[in-house]
C-alpha positions as a Python dict, from the first residue, in 0.01 Angstrom:
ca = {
    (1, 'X'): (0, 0, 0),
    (2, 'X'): (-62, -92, 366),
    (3, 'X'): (-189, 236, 459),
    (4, 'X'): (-430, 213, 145),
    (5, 'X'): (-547, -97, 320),
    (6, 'X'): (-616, 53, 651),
    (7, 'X'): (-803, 377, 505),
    (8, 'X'): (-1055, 345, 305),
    (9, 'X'): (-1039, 756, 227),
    (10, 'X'): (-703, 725, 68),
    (11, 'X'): (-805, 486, -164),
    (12, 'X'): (-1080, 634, -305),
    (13, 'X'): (-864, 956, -340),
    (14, 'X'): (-645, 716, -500),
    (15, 'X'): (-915, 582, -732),
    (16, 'X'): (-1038, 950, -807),
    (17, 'X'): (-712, 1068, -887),
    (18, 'X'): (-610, 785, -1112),
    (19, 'X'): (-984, 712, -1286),
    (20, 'X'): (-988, 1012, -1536),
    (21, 'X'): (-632, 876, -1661),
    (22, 'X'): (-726, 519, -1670),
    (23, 'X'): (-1063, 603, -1847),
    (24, 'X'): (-874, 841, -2133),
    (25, 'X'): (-643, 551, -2182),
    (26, 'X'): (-910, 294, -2211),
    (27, 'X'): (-1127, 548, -2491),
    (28, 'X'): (-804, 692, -2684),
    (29, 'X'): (-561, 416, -2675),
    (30, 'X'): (-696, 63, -2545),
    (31, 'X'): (-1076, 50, -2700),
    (32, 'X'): (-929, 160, -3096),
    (33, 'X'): (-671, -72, -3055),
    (34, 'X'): (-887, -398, -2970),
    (35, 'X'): (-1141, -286, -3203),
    (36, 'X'): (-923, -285, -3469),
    (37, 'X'): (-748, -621, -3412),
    (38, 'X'): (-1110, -752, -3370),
    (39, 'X'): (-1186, -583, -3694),
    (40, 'X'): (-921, -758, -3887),
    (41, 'X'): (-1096, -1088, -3869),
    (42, 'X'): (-1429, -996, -3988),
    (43, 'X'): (-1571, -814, -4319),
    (44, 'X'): (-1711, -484, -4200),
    (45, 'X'): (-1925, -252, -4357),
    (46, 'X'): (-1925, 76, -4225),
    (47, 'X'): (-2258, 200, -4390),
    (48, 'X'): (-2418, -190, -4249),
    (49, 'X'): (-2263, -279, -3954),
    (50, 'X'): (-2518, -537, -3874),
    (51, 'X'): (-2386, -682, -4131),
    (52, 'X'): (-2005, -809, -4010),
    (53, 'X'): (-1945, -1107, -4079),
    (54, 'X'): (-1596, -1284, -3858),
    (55, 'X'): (-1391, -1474, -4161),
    (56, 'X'): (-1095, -1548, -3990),
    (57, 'X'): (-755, -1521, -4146),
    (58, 'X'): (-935, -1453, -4483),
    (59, 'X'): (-807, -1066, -4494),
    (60, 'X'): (-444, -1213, -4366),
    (61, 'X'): (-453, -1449, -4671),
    (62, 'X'): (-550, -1192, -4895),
    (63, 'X'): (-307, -959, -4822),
    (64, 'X'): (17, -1180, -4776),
    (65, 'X'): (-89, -1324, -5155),
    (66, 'X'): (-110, -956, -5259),
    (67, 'X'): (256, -888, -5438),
    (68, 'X'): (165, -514, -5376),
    (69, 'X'): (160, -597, -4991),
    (70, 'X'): (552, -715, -5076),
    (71, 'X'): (672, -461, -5274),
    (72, 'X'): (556, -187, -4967),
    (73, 'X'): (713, -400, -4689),
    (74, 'X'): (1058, -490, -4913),
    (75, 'X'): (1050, -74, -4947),
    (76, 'X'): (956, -9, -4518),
    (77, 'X'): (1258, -240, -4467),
    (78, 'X'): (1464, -12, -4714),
    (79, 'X'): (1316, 280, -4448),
    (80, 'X'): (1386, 84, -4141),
    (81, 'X'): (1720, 4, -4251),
    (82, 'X'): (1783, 403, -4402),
    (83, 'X'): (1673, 474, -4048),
    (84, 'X'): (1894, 223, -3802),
    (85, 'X'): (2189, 221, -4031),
    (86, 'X'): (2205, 554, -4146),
    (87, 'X'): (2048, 818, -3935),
    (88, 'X'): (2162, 673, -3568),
    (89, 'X'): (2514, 616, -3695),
    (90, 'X'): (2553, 947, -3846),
    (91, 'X'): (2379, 1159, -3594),
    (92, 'X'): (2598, 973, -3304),
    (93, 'X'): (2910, 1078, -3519),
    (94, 'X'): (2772, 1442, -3546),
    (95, 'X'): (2664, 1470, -3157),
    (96, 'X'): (3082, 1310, -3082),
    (97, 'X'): (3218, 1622, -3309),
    (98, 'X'): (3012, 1899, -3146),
    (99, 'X'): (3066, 1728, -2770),
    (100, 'X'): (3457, 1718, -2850),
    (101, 'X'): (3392, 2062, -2989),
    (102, 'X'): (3623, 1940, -3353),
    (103, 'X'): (3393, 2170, -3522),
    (104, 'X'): (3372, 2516, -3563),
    (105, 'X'): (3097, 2745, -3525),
    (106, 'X'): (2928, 2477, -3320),
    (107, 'X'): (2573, 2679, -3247),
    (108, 'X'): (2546, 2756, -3610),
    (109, 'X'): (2626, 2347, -3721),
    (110, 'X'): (2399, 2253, -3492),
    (111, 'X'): (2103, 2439, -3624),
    (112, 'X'): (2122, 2403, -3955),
    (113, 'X'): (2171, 1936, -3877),
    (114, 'X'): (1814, 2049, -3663),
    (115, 'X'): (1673, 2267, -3883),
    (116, 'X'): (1463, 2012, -4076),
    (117, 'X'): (1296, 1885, -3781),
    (118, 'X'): (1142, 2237, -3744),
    (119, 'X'): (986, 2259, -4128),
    (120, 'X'): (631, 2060, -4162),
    (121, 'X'): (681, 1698, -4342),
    (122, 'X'): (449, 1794, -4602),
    (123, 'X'): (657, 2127, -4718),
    (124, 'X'): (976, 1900, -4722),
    (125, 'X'): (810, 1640, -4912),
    (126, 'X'): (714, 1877, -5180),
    (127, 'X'): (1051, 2087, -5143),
    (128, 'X'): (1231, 1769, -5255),
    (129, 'X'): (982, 1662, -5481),
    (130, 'X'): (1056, 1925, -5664),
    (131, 'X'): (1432, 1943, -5595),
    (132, 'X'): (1510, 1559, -5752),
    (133, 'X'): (1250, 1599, -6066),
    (134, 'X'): (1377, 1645, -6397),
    (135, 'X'): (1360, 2014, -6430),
    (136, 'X'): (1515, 2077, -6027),
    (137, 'X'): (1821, 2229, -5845),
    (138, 'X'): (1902, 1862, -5829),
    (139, 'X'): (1963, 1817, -6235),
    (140, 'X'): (2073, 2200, -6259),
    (141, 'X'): (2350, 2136, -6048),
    (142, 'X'): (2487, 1843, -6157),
    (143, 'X'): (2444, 1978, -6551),
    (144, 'X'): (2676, 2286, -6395),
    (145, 'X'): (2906, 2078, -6217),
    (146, 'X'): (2948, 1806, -6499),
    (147, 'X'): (2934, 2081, -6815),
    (148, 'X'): (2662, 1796, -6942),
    (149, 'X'): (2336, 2031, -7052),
    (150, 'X'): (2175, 1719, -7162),
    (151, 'X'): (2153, 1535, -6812),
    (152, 'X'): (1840, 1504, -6638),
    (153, 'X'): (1812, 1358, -6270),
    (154, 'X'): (1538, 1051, -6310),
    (155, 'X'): (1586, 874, -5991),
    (156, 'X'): (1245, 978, -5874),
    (157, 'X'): (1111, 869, -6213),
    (158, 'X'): (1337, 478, -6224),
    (159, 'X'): (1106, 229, -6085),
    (160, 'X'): (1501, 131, -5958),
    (161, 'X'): (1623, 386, -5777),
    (162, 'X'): (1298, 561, -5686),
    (163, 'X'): (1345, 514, -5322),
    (164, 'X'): (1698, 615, -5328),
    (165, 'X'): (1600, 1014, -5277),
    (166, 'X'): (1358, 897, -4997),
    (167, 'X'): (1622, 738, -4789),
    (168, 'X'): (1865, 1060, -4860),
    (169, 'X'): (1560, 1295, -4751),
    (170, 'X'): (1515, 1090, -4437),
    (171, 'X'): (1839, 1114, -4326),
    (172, 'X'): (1879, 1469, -4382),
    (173, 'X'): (1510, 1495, -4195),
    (174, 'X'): (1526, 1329, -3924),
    (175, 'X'): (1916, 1307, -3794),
    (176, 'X'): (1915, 1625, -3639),
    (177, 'X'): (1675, 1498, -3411),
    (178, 'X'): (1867, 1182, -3271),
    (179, 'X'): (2167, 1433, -3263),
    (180, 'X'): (2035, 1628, -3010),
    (181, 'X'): (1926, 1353, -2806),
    (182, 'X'): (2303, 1163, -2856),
    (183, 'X'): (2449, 1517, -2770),
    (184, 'X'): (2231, 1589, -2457),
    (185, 'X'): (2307, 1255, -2317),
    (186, 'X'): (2683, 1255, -2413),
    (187, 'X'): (2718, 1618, -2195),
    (188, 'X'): (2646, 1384, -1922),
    (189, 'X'): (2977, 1191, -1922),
    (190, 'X'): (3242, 1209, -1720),
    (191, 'X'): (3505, 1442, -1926),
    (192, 'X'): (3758, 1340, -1657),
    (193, 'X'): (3785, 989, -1809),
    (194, 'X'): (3799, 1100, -2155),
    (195, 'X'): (4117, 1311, -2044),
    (196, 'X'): (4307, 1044, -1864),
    (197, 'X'): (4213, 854, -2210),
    (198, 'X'): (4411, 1155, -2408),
    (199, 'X'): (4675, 1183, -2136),
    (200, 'X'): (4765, 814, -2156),
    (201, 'X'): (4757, 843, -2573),
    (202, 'X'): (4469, 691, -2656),
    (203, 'X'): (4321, 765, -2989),
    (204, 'X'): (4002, 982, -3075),
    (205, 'X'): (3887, 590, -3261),
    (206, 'X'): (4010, 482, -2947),
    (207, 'X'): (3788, 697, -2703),
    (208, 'X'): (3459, 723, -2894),
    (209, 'X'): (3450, 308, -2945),
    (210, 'X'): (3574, 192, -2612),
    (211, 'X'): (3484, 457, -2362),
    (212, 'X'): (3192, 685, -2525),
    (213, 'X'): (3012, 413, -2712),
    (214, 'X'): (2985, 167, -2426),
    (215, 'X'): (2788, 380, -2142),
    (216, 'X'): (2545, 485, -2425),
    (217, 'X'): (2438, 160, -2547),
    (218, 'X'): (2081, 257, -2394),
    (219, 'X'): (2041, 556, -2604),
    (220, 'X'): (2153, 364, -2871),
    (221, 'X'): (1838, 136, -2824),
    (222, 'X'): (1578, 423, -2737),
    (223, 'X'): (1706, 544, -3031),
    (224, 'X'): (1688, 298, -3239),
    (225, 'X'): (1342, 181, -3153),
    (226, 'X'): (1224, 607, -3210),
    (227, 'X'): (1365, 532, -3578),
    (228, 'X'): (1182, 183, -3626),
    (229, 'X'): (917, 304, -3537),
    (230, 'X'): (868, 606, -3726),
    (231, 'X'): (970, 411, -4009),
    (232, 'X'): (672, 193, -4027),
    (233, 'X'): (432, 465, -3914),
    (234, 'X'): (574, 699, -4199),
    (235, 'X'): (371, 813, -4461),
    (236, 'X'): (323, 1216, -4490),
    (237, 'X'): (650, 1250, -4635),
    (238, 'X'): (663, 948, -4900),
    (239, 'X'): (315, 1046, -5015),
    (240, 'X'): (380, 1396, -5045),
    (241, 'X'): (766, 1322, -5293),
    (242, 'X'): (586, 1064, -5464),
    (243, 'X'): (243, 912, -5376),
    (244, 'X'): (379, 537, -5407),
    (245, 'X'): (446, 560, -5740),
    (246, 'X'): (602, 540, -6055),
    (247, 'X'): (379, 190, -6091),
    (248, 'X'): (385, 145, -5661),
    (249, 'X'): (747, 142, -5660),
    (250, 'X'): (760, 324, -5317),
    (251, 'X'): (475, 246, -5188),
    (252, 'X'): (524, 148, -4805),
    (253, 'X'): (263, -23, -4578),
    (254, 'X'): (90, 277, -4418),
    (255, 'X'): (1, 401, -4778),
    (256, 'X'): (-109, 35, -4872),
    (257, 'X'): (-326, 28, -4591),
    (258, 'X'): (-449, 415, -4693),
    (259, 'X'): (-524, 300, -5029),
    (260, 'X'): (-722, 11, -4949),
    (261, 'X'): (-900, 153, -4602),
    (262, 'X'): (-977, 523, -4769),
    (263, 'X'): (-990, 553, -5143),
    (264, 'X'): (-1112, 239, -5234),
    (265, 'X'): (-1550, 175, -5233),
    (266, 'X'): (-1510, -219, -5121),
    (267, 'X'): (-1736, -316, -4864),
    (268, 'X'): (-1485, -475, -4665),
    (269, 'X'): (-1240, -155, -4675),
    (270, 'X'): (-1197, -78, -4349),
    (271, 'X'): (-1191, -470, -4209),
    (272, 'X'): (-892, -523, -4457),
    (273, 'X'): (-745, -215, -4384),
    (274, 'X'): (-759, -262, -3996),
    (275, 'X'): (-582, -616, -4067),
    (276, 'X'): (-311, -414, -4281),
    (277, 'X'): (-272, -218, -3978),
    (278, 'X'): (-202, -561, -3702),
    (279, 'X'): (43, -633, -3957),
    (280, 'X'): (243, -324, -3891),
    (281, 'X'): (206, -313, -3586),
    (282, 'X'): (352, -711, -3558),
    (283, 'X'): (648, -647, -3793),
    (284, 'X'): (761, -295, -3504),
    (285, 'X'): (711, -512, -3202),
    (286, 'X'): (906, -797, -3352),
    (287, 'X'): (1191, -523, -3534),
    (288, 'X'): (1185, -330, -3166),
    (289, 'X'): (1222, -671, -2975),
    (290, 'X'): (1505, -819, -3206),
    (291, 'X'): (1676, -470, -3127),
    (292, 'X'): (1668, -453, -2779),
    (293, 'X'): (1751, -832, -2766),
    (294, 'X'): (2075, -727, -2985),
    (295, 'X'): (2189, -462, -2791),
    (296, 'X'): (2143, -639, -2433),
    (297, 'X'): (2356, -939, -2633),
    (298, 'X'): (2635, -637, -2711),
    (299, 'X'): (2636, -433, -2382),
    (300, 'X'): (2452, -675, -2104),
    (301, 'X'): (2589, -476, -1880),
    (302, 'X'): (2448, -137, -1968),
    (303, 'X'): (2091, -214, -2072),
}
């Protein structure tokens, strides 16, 4: 920085190189995202903007008395926790089996657990769809298995258990992808400690809790805040199995804010819709901040 000081030619090189960045940032990311927190306190009309009108917390108020709004963030919860408690456990165990090589055909295994991350969202969606209704492989499998020709599978059809296939889809969607990550960071270890574990008779419990687990407790949390993340953001794949329904019984917040922002005619659509929006972007910052404050309380030393 003192040699910026001095010449005034390296700082404008400095300034030229770093301007067209800055500038994309400000138009792409920064500008849309103050807009739209501006845009939550007002009642905007996109076809009379002259008209906007700043209300306050009116579109807040509306929306946390709105038992719809409820019902979508009780069912992103049911995604966040699907998504922390079952995808970054599972894929860790997977990535541990293939590092230790305890499976066979390891190249094969570990294509088919990434497959899914290679097939569009909207082709799973519709794949499964079709797989869990009452007519699909689902039901014709478990009349074979259960000699019951009578059974149909109606878990996508119970307003009880309609976000029960969702969570299974995710996990078989999306844990290849936190595999490969847990697997490309694991090959970094140092196999001589894991040896001298064996040699002095340690466990495999034993090696992957106290001397695999520890040194990745930052993955763990990069990984954790990828999956909270895409949790609240998600929406191609529950709209595609099931459009929020039966009667909005997996509806999540990004389709509540769709619903209200693009199919509905209200003249304060997009205001309400850009408040819907702060709302999830509040509840990730405060999931992703509770999660990194866990994992520093765990592991203090490793994060």
């Amino acid at each position: 920085m003192n040699s910026l000081k001095r010449n005034p030619r390296d700082i404008m090189f400095y300034i030229a190189m770093v301007a067209p960045a800055l500038l994309s940032y400000i138009i792409v990311i920064a500008y849309p995202v103050i807009f739209s927190i501006g845009l939550g306190f007002t009642e905007y009309n996109i076809f009379k903007p002259e008209n906007t009108v700043f209300i306050g917390f009116k579109n807040y108020t509306r929306m946390f008395s709105d038992s719809t709004f409820w019902l979508a963030f009780r069912n992103n919860m049911f995604v966040v926790a699907v998504s922390v408690f079952g995808q970054i456990p599972l894929s860790f165990i997977l990535a541990y089996l293939l590092y230790r090589k305890l499976v066979r055909f390891q190249n094969f295994f570990q294509a088919m657990v990434f497959l899914p991350m290679a097939i569009s969202t909207i082709v799973i969606g519709l794949l499964w769809r079709n797989m869990f209704s009452p007519y699909g492989a689902v039901t014709s499998f478990i009349q074979w298995i259960s000699g019951n020709p009578e059974f149909n599978f109606t878990w996508s059809l119970s307003t009880d258990t309609a976000m029960i296939p969702i969570g299974l889809v995710l996990i078989w969607m999306y844990t290849g992808f936190y595999m490969i990550n847990f697997l490309a960071n694991l090959q970094k270890l140092d196999s001589g400690i894991i040896e001298a574990a064996q040699i002095d008779g340690a466990s495999e419990f034993n090696i992957f809790f106290r001397i695999v687990v520890p040194p990745l407790a930052g993955v763990i949390l990069v990984n954790t805040i990828l999956a909270i993340a895409g949790s609240l953001k998600g929406f191609d794949l529950i709209f595609a199995m099931t459009g929020g329904g039966p009667a909005n019984k997996t509806i999540v917040l990004p389709i509540y804010m769709y619903r209200y922002a693009f199919t509905t005619r209200a003249s304060d659509a997009y205001s309400f819709g850009s408040a819907i929006s702060n709302v999830i972007v509040l509840i990730s910052i405060i999931l992703i901040t509770l999660s990194n404050w866990l994992v520093k309380k765990l592991s203090p030393q490793e994060v």
